[in-house]
C-alpha positions as CSV (number, residue, x, y, z in Angstrom):
1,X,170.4,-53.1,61.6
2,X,170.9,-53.0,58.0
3,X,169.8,-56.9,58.1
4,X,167.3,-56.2,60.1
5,X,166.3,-53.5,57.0
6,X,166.6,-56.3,54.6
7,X,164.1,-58.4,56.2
8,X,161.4,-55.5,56.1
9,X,162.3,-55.7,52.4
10,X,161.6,-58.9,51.8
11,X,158.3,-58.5,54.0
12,X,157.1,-55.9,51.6
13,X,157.7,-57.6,48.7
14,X,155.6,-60.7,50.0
15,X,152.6,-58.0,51.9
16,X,151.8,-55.6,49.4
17,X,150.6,-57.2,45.7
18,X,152.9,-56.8,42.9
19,X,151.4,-54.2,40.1
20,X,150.8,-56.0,36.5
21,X,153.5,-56.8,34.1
22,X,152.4,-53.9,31.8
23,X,152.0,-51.7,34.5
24,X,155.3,-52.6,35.8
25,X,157.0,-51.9,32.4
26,X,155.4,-48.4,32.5
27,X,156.7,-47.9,36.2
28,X,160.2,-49.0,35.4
29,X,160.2,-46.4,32.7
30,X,159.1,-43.6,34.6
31,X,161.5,-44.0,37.5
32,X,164.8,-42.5,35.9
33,X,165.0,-39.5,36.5
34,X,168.5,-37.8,35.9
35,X,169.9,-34.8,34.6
36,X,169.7,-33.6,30.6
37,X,173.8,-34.0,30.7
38,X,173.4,-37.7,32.5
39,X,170.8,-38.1,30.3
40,X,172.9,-37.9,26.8
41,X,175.5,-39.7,29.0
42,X,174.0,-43.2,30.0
43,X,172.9,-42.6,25.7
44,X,176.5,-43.2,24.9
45,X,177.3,-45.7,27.8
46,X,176.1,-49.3,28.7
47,X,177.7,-50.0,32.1
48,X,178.3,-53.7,32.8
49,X,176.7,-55.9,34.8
50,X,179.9,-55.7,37.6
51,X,179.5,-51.9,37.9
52,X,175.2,-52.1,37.5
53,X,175.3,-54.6,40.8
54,X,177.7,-51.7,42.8
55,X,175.2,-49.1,42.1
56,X,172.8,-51.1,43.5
57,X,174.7,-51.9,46.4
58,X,175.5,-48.4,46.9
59,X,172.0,-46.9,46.5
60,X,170.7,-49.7,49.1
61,X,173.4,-48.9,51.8
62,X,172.5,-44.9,51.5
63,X,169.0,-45.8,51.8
64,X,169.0,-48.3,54.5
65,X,171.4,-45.5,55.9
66,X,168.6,-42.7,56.1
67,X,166.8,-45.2,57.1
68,X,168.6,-45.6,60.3
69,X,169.2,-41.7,60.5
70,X,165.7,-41.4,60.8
71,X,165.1,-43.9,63.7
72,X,167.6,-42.3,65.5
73,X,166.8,-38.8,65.7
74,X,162.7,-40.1,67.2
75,X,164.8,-42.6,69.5
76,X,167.1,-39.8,70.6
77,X,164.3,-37.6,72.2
78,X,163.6,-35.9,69.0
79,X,167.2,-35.0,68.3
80,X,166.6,-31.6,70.2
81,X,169.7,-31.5,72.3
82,X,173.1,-30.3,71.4
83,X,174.7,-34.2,71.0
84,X,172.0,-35.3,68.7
85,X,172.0,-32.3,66.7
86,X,175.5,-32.6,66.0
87,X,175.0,-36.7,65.7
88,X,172.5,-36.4,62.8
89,X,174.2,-33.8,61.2
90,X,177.2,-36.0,60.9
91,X,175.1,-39.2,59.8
92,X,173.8,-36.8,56.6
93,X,177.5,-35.6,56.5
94,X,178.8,-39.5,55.9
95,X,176.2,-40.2,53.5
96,X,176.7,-37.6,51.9
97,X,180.3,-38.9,51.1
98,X,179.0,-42.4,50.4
99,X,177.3,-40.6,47.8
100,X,179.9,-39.1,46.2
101,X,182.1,-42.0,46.6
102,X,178.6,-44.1,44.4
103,X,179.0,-40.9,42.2
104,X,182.7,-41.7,41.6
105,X,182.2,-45.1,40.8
106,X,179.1,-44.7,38.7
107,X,181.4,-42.0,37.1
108,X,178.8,-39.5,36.9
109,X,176.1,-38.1,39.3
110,X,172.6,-38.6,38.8
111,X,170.4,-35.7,40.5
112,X,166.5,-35.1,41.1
113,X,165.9,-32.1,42.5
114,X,162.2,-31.5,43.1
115,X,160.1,-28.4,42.7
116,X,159.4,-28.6,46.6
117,X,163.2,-27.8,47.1
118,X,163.2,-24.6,46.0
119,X,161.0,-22.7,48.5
120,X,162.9,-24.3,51.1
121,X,166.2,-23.4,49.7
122,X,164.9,-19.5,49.4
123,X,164.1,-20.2,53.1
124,X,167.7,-20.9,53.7
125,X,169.0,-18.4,52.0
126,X,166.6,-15.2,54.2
127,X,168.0,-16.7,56.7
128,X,171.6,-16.4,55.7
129,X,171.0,-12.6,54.5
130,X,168.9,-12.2,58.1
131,X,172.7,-13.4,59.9
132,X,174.7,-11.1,57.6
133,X,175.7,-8.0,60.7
134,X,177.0,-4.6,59.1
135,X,178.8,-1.7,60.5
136,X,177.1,1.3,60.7
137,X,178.1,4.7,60.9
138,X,178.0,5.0,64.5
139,X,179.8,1.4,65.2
140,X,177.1,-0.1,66.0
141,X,175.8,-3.5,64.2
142,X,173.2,-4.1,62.4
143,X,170.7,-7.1,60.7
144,X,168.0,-8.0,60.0
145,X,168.1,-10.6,62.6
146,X,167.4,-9.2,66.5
147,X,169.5,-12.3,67.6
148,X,172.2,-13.0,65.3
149,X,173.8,-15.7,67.2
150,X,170.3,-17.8,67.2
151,X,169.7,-17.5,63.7
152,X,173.1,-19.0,62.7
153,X,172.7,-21.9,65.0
154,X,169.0,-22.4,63.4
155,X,170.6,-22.6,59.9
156,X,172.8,-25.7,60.3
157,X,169.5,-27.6,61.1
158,X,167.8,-26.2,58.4
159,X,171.0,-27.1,56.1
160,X,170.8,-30.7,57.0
161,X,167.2,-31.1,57.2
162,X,167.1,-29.5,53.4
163,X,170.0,-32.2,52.6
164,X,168.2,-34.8,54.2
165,X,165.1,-34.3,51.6
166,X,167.6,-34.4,48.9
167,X,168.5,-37.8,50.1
168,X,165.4,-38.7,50.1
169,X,164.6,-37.6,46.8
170,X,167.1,-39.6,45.2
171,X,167.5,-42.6,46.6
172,X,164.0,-43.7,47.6
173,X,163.0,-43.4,43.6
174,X,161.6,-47.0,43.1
175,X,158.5,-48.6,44.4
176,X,160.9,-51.5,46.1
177,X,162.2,-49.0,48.0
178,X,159.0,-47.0,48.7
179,X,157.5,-50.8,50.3
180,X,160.5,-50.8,52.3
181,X,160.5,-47.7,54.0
182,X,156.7,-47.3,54.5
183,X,156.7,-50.9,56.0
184,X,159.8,-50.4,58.2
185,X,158.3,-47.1,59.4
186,X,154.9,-49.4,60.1
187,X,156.6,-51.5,62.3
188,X,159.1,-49.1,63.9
189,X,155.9,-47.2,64.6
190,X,154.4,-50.3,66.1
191,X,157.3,-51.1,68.2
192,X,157.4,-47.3,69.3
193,X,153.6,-47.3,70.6
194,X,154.3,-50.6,72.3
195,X,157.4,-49.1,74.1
196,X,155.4,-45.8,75.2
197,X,152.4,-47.6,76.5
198,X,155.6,-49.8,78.7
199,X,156.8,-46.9,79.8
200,X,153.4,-45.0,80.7
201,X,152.1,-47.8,82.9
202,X,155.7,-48.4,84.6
203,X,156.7,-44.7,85.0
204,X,159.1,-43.9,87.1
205,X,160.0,-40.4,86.0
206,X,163.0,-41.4,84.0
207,X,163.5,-41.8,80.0
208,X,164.2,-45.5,78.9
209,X,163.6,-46.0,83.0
210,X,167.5,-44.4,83.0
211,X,167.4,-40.6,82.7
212,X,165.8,-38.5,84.9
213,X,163.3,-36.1,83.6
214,X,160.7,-33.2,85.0
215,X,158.8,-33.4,82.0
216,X,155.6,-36.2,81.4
217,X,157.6,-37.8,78.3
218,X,156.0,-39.9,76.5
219,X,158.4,-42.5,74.6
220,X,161.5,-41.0,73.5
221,X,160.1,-37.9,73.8
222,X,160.0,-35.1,76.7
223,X,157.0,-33.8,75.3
224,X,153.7,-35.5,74.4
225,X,152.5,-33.6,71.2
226,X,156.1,-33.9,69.8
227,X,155.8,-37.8,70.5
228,X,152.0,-37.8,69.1
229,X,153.1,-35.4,65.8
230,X,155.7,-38.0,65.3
231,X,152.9,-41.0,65.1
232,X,150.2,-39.3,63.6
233,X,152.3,-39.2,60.1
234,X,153.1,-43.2,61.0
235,X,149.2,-44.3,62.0
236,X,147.9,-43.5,58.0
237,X,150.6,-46.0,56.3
238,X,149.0,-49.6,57.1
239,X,145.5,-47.4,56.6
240,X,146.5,-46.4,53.0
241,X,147.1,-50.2,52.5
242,X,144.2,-51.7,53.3
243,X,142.0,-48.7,52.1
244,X,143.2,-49.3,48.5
245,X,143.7,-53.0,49.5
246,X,147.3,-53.1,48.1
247,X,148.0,-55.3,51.5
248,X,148.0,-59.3,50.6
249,X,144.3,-60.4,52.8
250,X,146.1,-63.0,54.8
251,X,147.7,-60.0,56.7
252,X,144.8,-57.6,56.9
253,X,144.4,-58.5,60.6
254,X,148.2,-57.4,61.2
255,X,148.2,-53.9,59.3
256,X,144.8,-53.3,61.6
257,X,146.3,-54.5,65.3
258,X,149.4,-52.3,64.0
259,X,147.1,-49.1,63.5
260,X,145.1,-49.4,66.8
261,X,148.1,-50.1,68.8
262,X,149.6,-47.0,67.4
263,X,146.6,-44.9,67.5
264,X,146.0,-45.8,71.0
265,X,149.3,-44.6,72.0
266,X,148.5,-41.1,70.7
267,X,145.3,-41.4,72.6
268,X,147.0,-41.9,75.6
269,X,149.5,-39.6,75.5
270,X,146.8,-37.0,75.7
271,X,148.1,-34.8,73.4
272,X,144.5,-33.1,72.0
273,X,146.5,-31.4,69.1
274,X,147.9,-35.0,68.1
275,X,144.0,-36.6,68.4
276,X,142.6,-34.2,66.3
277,X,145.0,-34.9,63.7
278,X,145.1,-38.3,63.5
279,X,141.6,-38.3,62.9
280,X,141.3,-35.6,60.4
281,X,144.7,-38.0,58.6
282,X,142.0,-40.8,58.6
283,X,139.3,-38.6,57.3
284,X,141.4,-37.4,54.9
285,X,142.5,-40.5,53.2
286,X,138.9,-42.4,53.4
287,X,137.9,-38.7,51.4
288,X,140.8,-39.2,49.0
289,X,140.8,-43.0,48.6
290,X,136.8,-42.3,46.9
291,X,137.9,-39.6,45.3
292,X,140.8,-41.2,43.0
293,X,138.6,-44.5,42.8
294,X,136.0,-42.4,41.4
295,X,139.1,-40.7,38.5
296,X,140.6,-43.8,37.3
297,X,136.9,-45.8,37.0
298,X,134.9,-45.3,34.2
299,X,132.1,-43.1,34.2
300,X,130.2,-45.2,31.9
301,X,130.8,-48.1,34.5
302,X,130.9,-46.3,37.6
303,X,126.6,-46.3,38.5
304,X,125.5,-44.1,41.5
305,X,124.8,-47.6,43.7
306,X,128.4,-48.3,43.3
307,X,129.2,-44.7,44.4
308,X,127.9,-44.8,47.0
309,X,128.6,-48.2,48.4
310,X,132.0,-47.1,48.0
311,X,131.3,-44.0,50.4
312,X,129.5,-46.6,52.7
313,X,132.7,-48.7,52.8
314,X,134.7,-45.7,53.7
315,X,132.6,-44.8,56.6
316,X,131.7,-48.0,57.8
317,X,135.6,-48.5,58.1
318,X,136.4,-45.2,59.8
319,X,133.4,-46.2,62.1
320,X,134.6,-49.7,62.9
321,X,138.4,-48.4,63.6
322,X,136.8,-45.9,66.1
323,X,134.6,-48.2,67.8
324,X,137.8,-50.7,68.3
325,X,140.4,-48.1,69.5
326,X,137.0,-46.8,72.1
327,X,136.9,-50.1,73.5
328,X,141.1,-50.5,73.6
329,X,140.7,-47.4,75.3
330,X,138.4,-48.4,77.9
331,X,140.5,-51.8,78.3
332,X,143.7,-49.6,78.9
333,X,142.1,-46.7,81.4
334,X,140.2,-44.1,79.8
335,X,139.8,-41.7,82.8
336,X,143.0,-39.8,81.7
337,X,142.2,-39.3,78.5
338,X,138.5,-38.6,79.6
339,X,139.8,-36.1,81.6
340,X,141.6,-34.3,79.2
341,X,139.1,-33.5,76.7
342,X,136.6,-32.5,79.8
343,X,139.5,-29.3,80.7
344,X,139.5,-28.8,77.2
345,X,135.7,-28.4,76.5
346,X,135.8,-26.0,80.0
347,X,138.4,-23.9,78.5
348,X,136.2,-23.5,74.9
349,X,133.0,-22.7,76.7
350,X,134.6,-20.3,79.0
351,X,133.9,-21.9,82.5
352,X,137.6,-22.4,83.1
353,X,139.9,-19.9,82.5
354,X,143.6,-20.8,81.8
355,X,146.5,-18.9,83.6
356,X,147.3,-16.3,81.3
357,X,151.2,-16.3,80.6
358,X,150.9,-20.4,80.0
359,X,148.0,-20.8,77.6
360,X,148.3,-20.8,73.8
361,X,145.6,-17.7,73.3
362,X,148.1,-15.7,75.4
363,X,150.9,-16.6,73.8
364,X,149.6,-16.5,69.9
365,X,148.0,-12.7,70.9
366,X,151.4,-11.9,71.8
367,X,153.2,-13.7,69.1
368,X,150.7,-11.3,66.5
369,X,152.2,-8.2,68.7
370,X,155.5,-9.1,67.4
371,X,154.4,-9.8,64.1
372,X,153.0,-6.6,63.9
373,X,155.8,-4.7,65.0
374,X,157.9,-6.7,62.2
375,X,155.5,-7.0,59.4
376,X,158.0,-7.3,56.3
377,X,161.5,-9.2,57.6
378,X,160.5,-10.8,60.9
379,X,162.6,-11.0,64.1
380,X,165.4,-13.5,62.9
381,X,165.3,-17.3,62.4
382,X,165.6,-18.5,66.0
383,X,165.4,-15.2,67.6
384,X,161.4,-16.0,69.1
385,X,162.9,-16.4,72.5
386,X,164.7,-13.4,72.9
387,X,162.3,-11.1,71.0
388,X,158.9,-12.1,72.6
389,X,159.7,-10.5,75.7
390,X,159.5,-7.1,74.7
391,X,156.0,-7.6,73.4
392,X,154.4,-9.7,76.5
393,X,151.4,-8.1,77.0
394,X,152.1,-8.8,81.2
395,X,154.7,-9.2,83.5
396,X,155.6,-12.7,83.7
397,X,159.0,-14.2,83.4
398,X,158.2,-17.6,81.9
399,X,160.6,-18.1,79.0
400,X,159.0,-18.7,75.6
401,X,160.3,-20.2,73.2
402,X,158.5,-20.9,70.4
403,X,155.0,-19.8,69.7
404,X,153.0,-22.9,69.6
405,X,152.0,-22.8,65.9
406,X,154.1,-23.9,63.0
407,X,152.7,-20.7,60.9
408,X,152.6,-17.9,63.3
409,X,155.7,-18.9,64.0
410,X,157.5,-19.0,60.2
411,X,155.3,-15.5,60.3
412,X,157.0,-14.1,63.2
413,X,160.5,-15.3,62.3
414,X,160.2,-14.2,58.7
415,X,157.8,-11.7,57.9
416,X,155.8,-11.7,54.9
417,X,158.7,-12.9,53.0
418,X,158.2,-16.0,55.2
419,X,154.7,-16.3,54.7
420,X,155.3,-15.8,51.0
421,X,157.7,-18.8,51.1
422,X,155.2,-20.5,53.2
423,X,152.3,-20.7,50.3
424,X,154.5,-21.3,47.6
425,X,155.6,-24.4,49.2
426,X,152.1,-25.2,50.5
427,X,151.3,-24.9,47.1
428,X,153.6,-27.1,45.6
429,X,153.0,-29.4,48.2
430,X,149.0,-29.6,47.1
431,X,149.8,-30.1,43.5
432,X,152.1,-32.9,44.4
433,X,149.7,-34.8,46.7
434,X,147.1,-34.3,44.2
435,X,149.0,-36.1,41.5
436,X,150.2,-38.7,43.7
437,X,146.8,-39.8,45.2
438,X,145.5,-40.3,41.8
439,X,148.4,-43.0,40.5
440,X,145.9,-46.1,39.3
441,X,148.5,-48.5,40.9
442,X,147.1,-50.2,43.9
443,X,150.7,-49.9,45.7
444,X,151.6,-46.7,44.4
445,X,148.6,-45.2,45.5
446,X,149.1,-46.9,48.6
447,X,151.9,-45.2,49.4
448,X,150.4,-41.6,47.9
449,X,147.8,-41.7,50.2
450,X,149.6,-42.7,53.5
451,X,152.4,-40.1,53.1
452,X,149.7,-37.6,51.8
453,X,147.6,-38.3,55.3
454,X,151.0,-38.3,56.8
455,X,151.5,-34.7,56.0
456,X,147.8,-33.6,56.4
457,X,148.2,-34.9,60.1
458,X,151.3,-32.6,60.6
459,X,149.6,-29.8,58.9
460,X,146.4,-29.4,61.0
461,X,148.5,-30.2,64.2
462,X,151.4,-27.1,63.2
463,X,147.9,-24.9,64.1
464,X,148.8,-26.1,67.7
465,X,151.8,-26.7,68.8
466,X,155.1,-26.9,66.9
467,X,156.2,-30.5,65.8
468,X,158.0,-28.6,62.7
469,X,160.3,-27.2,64.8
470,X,162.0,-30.7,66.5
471,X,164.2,-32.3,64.2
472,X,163.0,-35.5,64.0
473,X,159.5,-34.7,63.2
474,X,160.6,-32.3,60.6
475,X,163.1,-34.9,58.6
476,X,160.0,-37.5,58.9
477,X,157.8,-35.2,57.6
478,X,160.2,-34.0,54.8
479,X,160.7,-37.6,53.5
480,X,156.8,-38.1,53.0
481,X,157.1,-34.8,51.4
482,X,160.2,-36.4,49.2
483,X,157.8,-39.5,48.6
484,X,155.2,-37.4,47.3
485,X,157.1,-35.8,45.3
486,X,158.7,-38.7,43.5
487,X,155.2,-40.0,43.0
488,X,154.2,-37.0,41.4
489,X,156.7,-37.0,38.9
490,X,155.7,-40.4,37.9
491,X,152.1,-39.9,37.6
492,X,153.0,-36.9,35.3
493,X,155.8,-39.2,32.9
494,X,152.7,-41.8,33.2
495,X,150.2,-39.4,31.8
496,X,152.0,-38.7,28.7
497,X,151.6,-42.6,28.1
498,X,148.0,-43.0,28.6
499,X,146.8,-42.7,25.5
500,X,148.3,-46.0,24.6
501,X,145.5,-47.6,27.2
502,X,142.2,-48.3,25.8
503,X,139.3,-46.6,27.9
504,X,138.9,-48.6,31.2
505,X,142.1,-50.5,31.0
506,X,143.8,-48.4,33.5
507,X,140.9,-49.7,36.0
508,X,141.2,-53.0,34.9
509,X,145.5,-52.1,36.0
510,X,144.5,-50.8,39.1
């Protein structure tokens, strides 16, 4: 596999177009990030070729390394199950020693810890003081938690999943690397949609055609919206490509047949939450594409014709993409899918009513009962399950687990200290993908704007259901939120440069 990694590398390197030698001298500079202490360090010492070539080494086989992590957590049904819980944990766990064991060599350790990191942390860290029990004075326990047991199994995910973004932080900090993951990701994408569209015209109730299951998987997954979150952050990457044409023209036709393939797989896995937000992604990153064309041209050269051609362009592309993936959709069976939206647009208009105790309404009415009732601390991380019963507002038994929304959900676990937490990392999050998106480096930009409409997907489909909450999905997501990150930091180390460019130059770079 990690050969099969290399070859992805050397594909990006020959797909996406190289950024000009100045601009490449201003990118190499920005991309060392380390410590103030490292910093005065690598000042005092030049580290010979020998010792430069086993960093390398060692930075490629932890990358290529998360690389593999995060293939098998989607190929292992999400990683929701005890086994591949414990599997990816100890995947981070051995790469976490490869990296002290680069640290050791390297003889110091070189750290980027972005801004995004610390609301997450303070989101591990409620949860450890909700899991802290105390004695009171009649014996009985107490905390803050109304399932103690569930929260402490929800924080070793959380743990790992936080370590996982530090991973990603560090060690996918140059644009080779950046090519390499966003093109392996393409492709594993592509081979993903392939395999669920197998599987969905030769279903025979089983998982890889081996393990029995009562649910309509789709892919590796038991659930269709987890598999459609998981492809809705994967369909923008050859998108941002083209859309800021950063992709060599001789494989144009490629990144395309790899987006419809893909995107028809989340059609057809009639997930409604996962449509929705695959379109609002494209939306999104046609919008975003004009909008940082617009910042790094000109005004003097930048005429209203040419603005809005470049609008036209966007539109007639999101227009021609639709139109193909309609008539894919037709070729494959449409009925289903047809189908689907029809119950949909019953339920919305009123003329079919859902059962009660299985819709979302019912459940997220419910889920504000509870947050109600625990307005300041929340009912534990991982204690939804055993909380919601006692505010159903009827008398079924159905077992509820989670409450179908990413942010009613971090509400009703946490409180308003939760939702606090929430924003400030939303926040963060916005600044970040605003800086990126705006990088006047064709490939740079590329991969701004397909990890940006990555996370936009995830972030309208959390309204519905909760992709957030299954591990794979979550350490995806985290990584485009990594990738953002970096990029941000070297769109803000490039700004303090720019006045060395004479006015235009950067959109004669770009």
């Amino acid at each position: 596999m990690p050969g099969f990694i290399g070859v992805f590398t050397n594909f990006a390197e020959f797909a996406v177009k190289s950024p000009t030698p100045s601009k490449r001298k201003t990118l190499s500079r920005n991309l060392s990030f380390t410590s103030k202490l490292n910093q005065q360090e690598t000042g005092r010492r030049t580290p010979n070729s020998q010792t430069s070539d086993s960093q390398h080494f060692m930075s490629k086989v932890i990358a290529n390394g998360f690389i593999l992590v995060i293939v098998f957590t989607a190929l292992a049904h999400g990683a929701v199950e005890a086994w591949s819980v414990a599997s990816f944990a100890l995947l981070i766990i051995l790469l976490l020693g490869l990296w002290a064991v680069k640290a050791l060599l390297d003889q110091r350790l070189e750290l980027t810890l972005p801004t995004l990191l610390w609301p997450m942390l303070a989101l591990l860290l409620y949860g450890v003081a909700q899991s802290i029990t105390v004695t009171r004075q009649d014996g009985q326990l107490a905390s803050l938690s109304m399932d103690v047991e569930a929260t402490r199994h929800a924080l070793p995910v959380i743990f790992f999943l936080l370590v996982s973004f530090v991973l990603a932080a560090n060690f996918f900090n140059t644009a080779e690397r950046w090519r390499t993951l966003l093109t392996f990701m393409m492709f594993f994408g592509f081979a993903l949609a392939l395999f669920a569209l197998i599987q969905n015209f030769t279903w025979n109730g089983k998982l890889y055609w081996l393990r029995t299951t009562p649910y309509a998987a789709v892919g590796p997954f038991v659930n269709r919206n987890h598999y459609a979150g998981f492809m809705e952050m994967l369909v923008p990457l050859p998108l941002a490509f083209l859309a800021t044409r950063a992709a060599r023209k001789e494989l144009w036709m490629l990144y395309i047949f790899v987006t419809v393939v893909m995107a028809l797989s989340v059609v057809l896995s009639l997930s409604r939450g996962g449509v929705v937000s695959m379109l609002a992604s494209v939306v999104f990153l046609v919008l975003a594409n004009a909008r940082r064309k617009s910042k790094i041209t000109p005004r003097r050269n930048a005429s209203e014709p040419q603005t809005r051609w470049r609008w036209l362009k966007g539109a007639a592309g999101v227009a021609a993409l639709a139109m193909i993936l309609g008539v894919g959709l037709i070729w494959l069976g449409a009925e289903p899918f047809l189908n689907r939206v029809a119950e949909s647009l019953k339920q919305t208009t009123g003329s079919q009513t859902p059962r009660n105790d299985l819709s979302r309404e019912w459940i997220w009415r419910n889920t504000l009962t509870m947050i109600g009732a625990h307005k300041v601390f929340g009912v534990g991380l991982g204690a939804y399950e055993t909380a919601f019963p006692a505010y159903r507002s009827s008398d079924a038994e159905e077992i509820v687990m989670q409450s179908h929304n990413d942010y009613l959900q971090i509400v009703a676990d946490c409180g308003m200290i939760g939702a606090g937490i929430a924003v400030w990392f939303l926040v963060l999050l916005c600044r970040a993908i605003w800086r990126g998106i705006h990088s006047p480096d064709a490939a740079l930009a590329a991969v701004a704007l397909g990890s940006s409409a990555g996370i936009f997907a995830m972030l309208i489909h959390s309204f519905f259901d909760f992709n957030l909450q299954i591990p794979s999905n979550a350490l995806w997501f985290l990584t485009l939120c990594a990738l953002v990150s970096r990029l941000a930091m070297v769109k803000r180390s490039t700004e303090k440069s720019l006045p060395k460019y004479a006015p235009g130059e950067l959109a004669k770079i770009a």
